[in-house]
C-alpha positions as CSV (number, residue, x, y, z in Angstrom):
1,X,0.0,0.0,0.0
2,X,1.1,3.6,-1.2
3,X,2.2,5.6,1.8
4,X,-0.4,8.5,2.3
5,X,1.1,12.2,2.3
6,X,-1.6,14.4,3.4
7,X,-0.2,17.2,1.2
8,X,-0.9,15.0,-1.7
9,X,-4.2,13.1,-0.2
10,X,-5.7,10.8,-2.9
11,X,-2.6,11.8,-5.0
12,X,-0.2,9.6,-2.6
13,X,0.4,7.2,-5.1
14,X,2.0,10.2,-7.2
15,X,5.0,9.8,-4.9
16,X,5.7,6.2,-6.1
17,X,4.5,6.8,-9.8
18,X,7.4,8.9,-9.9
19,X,10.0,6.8,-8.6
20,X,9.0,4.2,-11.2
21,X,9.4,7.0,-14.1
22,X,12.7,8.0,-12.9
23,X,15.1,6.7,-10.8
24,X,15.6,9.7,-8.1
25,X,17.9,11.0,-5.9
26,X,20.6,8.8,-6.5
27,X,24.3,8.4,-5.0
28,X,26.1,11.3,-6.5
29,X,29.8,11.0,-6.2
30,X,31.9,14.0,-5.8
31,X,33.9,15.1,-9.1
32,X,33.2,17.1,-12.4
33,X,30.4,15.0,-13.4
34,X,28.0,15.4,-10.5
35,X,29.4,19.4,-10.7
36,X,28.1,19.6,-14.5
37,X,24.8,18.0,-13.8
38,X,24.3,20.9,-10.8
39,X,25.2,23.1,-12.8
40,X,22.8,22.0,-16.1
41,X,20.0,21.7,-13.7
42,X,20.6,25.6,-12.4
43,X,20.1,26.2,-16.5
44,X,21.8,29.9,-16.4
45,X,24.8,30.3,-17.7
46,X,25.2,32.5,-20.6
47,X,28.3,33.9,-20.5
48,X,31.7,34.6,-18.3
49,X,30.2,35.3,-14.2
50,X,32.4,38.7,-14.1
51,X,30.8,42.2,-13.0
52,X,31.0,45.0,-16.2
53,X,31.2,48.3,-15.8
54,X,32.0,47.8,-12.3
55,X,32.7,51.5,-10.3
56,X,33.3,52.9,-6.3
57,X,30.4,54.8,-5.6
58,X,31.2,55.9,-2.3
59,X,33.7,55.2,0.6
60,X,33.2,55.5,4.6
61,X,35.1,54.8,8.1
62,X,33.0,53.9,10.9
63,X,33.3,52.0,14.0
64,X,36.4,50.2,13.5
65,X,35.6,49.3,9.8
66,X,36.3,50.8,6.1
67,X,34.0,50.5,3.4
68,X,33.2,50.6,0.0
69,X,29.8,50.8,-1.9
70,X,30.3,48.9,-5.2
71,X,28.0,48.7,-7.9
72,X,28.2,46.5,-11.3
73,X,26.0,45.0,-13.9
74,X,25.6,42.0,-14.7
75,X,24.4,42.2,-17.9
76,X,20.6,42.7,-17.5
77,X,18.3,44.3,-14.7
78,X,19.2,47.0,-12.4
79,X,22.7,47.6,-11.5
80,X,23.9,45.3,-8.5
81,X,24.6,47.3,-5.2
82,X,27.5,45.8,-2.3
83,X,29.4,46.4,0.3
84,X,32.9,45.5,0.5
85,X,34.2,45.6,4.1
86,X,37.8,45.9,5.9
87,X,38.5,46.0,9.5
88,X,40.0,50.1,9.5
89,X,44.1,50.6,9.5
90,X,44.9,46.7,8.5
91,X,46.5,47.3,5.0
92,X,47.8,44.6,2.7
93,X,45.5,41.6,1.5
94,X,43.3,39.8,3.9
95,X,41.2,36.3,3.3
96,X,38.0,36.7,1.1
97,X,34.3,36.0,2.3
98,X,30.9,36.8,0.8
99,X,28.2,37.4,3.0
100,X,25.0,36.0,1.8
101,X,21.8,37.3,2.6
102,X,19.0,35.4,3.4
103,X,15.4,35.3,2.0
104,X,13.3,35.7,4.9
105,X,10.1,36.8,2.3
106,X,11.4,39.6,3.0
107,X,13.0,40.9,0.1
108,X,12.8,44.7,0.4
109,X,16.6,45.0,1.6
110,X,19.2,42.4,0.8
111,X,22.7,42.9,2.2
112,X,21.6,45.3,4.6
113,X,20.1,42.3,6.4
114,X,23.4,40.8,7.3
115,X,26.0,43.6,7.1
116,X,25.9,47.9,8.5
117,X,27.2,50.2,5.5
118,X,27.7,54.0,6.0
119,X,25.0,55.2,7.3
120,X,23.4,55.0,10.7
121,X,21.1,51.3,10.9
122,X,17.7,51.6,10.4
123,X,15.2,49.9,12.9
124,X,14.1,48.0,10.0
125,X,18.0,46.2,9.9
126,X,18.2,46.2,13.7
127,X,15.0,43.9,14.5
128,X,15.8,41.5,11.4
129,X,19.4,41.1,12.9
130,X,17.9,40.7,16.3
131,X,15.3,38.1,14.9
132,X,17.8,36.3,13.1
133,X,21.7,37.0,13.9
134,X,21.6,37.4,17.6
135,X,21.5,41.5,16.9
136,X,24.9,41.3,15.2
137,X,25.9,42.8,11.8
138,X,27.8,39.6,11.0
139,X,29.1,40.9,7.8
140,X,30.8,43.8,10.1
141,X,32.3,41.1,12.6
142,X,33.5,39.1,10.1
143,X,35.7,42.2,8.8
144,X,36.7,43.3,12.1
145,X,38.1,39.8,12.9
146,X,40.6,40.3,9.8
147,X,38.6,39.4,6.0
148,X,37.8,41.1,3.2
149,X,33.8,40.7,3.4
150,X,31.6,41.4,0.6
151,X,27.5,41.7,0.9
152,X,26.2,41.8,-2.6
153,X,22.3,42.4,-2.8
154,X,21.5,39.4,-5.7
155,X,18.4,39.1,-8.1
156,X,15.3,40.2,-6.6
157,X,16.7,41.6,-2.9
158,X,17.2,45.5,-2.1
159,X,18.8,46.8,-5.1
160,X,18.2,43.9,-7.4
161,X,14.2,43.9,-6.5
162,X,11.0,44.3,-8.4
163,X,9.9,48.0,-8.2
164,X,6.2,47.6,-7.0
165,X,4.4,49.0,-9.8
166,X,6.2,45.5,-12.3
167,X,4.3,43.3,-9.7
168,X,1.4,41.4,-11.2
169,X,-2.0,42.7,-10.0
170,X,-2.8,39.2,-8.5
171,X,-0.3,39.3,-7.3
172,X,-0.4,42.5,-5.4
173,X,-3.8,41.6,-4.2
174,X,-2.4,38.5,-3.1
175,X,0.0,39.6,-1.2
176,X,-2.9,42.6,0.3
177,X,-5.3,39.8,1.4
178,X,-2.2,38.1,3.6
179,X,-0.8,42.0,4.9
180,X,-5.0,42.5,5.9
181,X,-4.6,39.3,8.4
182,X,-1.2,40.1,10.3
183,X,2.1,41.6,10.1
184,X,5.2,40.1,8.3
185,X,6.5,39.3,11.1
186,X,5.3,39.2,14.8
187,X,8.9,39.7,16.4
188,X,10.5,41.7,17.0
189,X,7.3,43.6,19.1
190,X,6.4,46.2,16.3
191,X,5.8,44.8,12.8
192,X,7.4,46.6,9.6
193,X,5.8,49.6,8.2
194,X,3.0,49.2,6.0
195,X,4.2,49.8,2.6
196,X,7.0,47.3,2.9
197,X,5.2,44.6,4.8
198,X,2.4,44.7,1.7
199,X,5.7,44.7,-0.7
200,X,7.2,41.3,0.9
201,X,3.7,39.8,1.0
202,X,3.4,40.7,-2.7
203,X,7.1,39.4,-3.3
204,X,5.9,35.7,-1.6
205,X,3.3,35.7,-4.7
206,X,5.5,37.1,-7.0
207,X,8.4,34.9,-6.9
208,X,6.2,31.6,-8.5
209,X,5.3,34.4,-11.4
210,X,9.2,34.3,-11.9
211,X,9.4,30.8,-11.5
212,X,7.1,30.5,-14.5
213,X,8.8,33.1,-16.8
214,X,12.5,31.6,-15.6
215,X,10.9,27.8,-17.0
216,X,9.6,29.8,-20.1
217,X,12.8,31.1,-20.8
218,X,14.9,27.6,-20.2
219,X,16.0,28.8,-16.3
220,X,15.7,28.8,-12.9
221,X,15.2,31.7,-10.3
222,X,18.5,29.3,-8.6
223,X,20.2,29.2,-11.7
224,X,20.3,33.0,-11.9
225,X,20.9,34.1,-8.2
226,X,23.9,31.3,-8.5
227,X,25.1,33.0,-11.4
228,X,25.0,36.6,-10.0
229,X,26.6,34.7,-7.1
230,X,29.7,33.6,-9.1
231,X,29.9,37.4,-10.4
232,X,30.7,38.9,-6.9
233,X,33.1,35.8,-6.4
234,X,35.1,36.9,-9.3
235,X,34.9,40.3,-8.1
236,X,36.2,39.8,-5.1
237,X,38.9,37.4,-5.7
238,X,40.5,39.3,-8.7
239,X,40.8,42.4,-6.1
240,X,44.6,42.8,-5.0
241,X,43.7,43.8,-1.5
242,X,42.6,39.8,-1.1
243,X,44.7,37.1,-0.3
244,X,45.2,35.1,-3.9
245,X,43.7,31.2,-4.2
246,X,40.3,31.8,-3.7
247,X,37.8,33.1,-1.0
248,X,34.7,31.9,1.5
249,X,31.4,32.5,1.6
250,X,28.5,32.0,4.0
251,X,25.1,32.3,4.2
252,X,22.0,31.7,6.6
253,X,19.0,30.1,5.2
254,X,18.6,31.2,1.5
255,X,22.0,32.6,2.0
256,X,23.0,29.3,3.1
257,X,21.0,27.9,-0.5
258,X,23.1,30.5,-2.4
259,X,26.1,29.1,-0.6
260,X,25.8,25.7,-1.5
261,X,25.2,26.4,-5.1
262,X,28.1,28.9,-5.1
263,X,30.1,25.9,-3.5
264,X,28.9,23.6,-6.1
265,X,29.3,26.1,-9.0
266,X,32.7,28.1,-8.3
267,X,36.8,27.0,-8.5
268,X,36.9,30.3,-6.8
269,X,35.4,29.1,-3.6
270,X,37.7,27.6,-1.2
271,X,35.6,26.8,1.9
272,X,31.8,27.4,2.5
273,X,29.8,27.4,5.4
274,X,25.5,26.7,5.1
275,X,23.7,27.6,8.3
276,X,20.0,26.2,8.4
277,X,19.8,25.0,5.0
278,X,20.3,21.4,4.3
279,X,17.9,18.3,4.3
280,X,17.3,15.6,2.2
281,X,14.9,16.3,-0.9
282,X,13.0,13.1,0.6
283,X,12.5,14.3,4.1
284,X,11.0,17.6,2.4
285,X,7.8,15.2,1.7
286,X,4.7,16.4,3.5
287,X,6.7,18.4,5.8
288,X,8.2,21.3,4.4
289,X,8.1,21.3,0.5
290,X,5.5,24.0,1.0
291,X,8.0,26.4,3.3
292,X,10.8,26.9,0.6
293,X,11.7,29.2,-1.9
294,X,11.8,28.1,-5.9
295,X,15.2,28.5,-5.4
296,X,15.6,25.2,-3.3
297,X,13.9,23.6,-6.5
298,X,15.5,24.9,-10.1
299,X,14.8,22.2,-12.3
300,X,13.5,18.1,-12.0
301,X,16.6,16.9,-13.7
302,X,18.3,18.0,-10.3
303,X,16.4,15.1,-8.4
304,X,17.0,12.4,-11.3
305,X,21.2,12.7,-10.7
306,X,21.9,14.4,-7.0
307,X,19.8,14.7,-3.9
308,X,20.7,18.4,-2.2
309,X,23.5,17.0,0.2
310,X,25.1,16.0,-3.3
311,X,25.1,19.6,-4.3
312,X,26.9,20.5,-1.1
313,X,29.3,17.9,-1.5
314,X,30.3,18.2,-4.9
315,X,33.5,19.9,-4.9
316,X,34.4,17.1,-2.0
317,X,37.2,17.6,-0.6
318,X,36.9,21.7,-0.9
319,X,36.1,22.6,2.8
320,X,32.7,22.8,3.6
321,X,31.0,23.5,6.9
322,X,27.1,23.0,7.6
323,X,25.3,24.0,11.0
324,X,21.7,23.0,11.6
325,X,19.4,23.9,14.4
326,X,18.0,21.3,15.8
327,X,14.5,22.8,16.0
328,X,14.3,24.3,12.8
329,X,11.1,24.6,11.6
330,X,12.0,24.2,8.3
331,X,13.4,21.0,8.3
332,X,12.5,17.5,9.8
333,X,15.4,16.3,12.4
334,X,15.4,13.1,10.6
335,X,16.0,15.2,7.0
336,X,19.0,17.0,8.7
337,X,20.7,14.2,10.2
338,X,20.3,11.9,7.1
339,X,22.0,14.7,5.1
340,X,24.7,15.0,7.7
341,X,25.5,11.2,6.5
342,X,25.4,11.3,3.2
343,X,28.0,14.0,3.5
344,X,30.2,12.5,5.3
345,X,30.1,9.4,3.0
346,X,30.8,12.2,0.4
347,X,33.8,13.6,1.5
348,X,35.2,10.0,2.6
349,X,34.4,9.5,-0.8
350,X,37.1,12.0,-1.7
351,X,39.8,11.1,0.6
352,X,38.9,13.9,3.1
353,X,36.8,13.5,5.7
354,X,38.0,15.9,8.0
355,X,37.3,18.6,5.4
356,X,33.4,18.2,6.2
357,X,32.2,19.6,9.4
358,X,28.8,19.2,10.5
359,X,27.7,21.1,13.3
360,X,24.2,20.8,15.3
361,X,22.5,23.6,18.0
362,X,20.4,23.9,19.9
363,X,17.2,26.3,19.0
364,X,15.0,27.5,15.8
365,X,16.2,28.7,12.2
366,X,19.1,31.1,13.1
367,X,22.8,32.1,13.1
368,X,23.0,33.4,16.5
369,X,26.5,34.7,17.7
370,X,28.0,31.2,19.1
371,X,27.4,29.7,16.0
372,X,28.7,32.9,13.8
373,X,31.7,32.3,16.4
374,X,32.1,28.8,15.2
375,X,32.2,29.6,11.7
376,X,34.1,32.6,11.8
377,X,37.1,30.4,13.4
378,X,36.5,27.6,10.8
379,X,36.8,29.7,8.2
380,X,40.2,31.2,9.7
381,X,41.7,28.1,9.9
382,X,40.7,27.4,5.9
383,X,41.4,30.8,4.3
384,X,44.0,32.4,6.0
């Protein structure tokens, strides 16, 4: 008897109709094979992953750090905006690390989620940091503590997002019908304005209208945020102020998505760290399919060659470091710890199994400051 899934109800049998069409989520060695199939799944590659007409809009000194507001294109949409921070009166090159925002529906700002720039922070950057980072600027810590960090906003976040007005009607009104019945977010005490709370809500509706227009043009909303991605890791490794051999990145939740796939994706990327963002596609049934971005689901060739601890692992035995929460909401316990193996078996695989650390806490979705602390050291020890 087909198991029942009571997402799926009297379409249960779906589940196993599938597995007899194709075989899924097989064993996916590390090497250039599993690395090309990632990276034909993603389906967005058009041309060398380099910013163009790249310029210095502005630079600052403030609280123990220098800054630089950046801006490139990347061939098509708005010009990307980032931050590229230095801990103030260190000269000569330090490691490289990009700090990946997170989704959060809550696309309004990107890097200012994870990183302070010139000006004074806004409430708005203070409560998400609070919600999210244990009130820490990580981006910021990360550069005092001796890197070269670089917050790019990527496709669809602060700079990179939808002006309003582009927005589908339905899904504006969407997105109005979910702002009528409660704020964004219920902590911090005092929700977000208004006009940007109806903005995300429209953006959770929105982003399955690009979905369908990324599968009508051959791609995946993954496929391009990975490839933006691989821009600001060019950008920041070709700069002569960071060390050569590559550079780091980490993320939290979609940032910890973007860091797998830049993992997966890059030469450039020399160790990785994924906070709260990594189960098993199977453990995702009936549970949290529902809770995740498109990006988390590019394209069904993905399933057919690699299941998403694959993805992680395919650049075995380039360092990689993973923290899960142990209650995240997102995630089944069971899904986290069966990708924790299958990890592990990966980087054995490659002759390195010390190069994979897998790290659980205690607690919800989060990067709080003793896991930041954790990852900060890691990367240390692989970059400098």
């Amino acid at each position: 008897m087909a198991k029942e899934y009571r997402h799926l109800g009297v379409y249960s049998d779906l589940v196993l109709a599938a597995r007899k069409a194709h075989r899924l989520l097989p064993e996916a060695r590390p090497g250039k094979k599993t690395q090309k199939h990632v990276l034909q799944s993603l389906g967005f590659d058009p041309y060398p992953a380099k910013p163009r007409q790249l310029r210095v809009d502005h630079r600052w000194e403030r609280d123990g750090i220098r800054g630089e507001a950046i801006s490139w294109s990347v061939g098509y949409g708005p010009r990307t905006q980032a931050w590229l921070l230095r801990p103030a009166g260190i000269e000569g090159p330090l490691p490289g690390v990009i700090a990946l925002h997170d989704h959060g529906g809550f696309k309004y700002l990107g890097k200012e989620k994870v990183a302070f720039g010139p000006e004074e922070p806004t409430k708005l950057q203070t409560d998400w940091m609070e919600l999210v980072y244990g009130g820490r600027a990580f981006a910021n810590e990360l550069a005092r503590q001796g890197f070269a960090v670089l917050a790019p906003d990527v496709f669809s976040w602060g700079s990179r997002r939808f002006p309003f007005e582009t927005i589908p009607d339905w899904d504006r009104a969407s997105g109005n019908t979910m702002h009528a019945n409660g704020p964004m977010q219920s902590k911090p005490p005092e929700p977000m304005p208004e006009e940007i709370s109806r903005y995300c809500w429209a953006c959770v509706y929105h982003e399955h209208t690009i979905q369908k227009y990324c599968h009508v043009l051959g791609t995946s909303m993954s496929g391009i945020v990975a490839f933006e991605d691989r821009a600001a890791a060019a950008y920041l490794a070709a700069r002569k102020d960071v060390q050569p051999g590559g550079v780091g990145c980490v993320g939290l939740s979609g940032g910890g998505l973007r860091s797998v796939l830049l993992q997966a994706t890059s030469p450039l990327v020399r160790a990785a760290v994924v906070v709260g963002l990594m189960t098993t596609f199977d453990a995702l049934l009936d549970h949290n399919v529902v809770s995740h971005t498109w990006m988390l689901y590019p394209d069904p060739s993905l399933a057919r060659g690699a299941d998403w601890p694959d993805v992680a692992a395919c650049r075995a035995p380039s360092p990689l470091m993973v923290q899960y929460d142990k209650d995240d909401q997102l995630f089944t316990p069971d899904g986290m710890r069966a990708a924790d193996r299958r990890i592990r078996r990966r980087y054995k695989q490659a002759g390195k199994a010390r190069n994979y650390v897998g790290e659980f806490y205690d607690g919800p979705h989060k990067f709080d400051r003793p896991m930041q602390d954790s990852a900060f050291a890691w990367l240390k020890r692989n970059l400098q």
